[in-house]
C-alpha positions in Angstrom: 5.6 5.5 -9.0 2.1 3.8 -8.0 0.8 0.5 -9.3 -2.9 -0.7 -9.1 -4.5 -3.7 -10.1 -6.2 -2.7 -12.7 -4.2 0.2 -14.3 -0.1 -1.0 -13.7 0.4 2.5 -13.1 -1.1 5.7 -11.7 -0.4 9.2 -12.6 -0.5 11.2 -9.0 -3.5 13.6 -10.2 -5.7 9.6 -11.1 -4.1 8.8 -7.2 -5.4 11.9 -5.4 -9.2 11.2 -7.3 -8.7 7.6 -6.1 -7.9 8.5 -2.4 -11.5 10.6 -2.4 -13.0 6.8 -2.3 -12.3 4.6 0.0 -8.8 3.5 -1.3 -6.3 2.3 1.1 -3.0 3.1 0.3 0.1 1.6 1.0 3.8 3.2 0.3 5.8 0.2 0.5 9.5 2.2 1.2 11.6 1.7 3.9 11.1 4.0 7.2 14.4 5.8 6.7 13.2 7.2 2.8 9.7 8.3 4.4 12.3 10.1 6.9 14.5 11.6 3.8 11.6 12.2 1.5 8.2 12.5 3.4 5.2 10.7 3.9 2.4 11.0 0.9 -0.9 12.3 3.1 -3.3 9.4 3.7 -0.9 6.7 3.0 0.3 4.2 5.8 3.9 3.0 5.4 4.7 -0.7 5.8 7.7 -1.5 4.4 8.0 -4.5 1.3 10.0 -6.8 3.7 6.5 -6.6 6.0 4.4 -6.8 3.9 3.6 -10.1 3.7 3.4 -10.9 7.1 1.1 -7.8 7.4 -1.4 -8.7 5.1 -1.8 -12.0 7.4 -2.0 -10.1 10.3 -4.7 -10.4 13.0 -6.6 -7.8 12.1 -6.7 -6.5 15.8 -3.0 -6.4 15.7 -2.8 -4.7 12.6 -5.0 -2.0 13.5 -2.6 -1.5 16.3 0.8 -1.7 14.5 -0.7 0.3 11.7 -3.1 2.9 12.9 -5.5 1.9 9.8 -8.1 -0.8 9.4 -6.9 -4.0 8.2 -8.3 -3.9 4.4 -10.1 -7.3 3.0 -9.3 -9.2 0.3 -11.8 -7.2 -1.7 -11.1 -3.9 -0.6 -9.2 -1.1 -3.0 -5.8 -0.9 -2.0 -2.9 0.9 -4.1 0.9 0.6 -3.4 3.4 3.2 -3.7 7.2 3.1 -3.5 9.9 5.5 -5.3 10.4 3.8 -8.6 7.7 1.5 -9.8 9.7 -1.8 -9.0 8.4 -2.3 -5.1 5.2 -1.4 -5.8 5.0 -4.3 -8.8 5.9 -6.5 -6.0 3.8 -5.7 -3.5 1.0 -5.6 -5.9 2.4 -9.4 -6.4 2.7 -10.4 -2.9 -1.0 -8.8 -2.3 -2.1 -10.7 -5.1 -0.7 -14.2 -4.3 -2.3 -14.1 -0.8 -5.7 -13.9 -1.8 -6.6 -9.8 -2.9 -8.1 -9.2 -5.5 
């Protein structure tokens, strides 16, 4: 399931038109169901329980832990996770810290 601000939810056909902009995308699993289940192309996974502290990252170091630019406050960003209910909270998280 994927959540964006403004639409709570995505369908995967309105996620593959989004990531033809500049849309960062974020699957918010843990490591070992990107292991079981695969990685979506595009996406960079940071787990929910990082989350937080990734979004305050320098952005130096989270170019470096991540392999993606750090996105700004303003930037589109949607998060992805397996049922709906991670991505709500990282949507939240994102949200509370200052994204818009």
């Amino acid at each position: 399931r994927l959540c964006a601000g403004g639409a709570p939810s995505l369908s995967y056909q309105e996620l593959k038109d989004l990531k033809k902009t500049n849309v960062l995308h974020i699957d918010v699993r843990e490591r070992w169901e990107i292991d079981r289940f695969g990685k979506i192309p595009a996406s960079i996974n940071i787990p929910l329980g990082e989350l937080v502290e990734a979004l305050q990252m320098d952005p130096v170091e989270f170019k470096e832990q991540y392999s993606q630019k750090m996105p700004s406050k303003s930037d589109p960003v949607v998060f992805s996770c397996l049922a709906g209910t991670r991505s709500k909270q990282a949507l939240g998280f994102a949200m509370s810290l200052g994204f818009s």
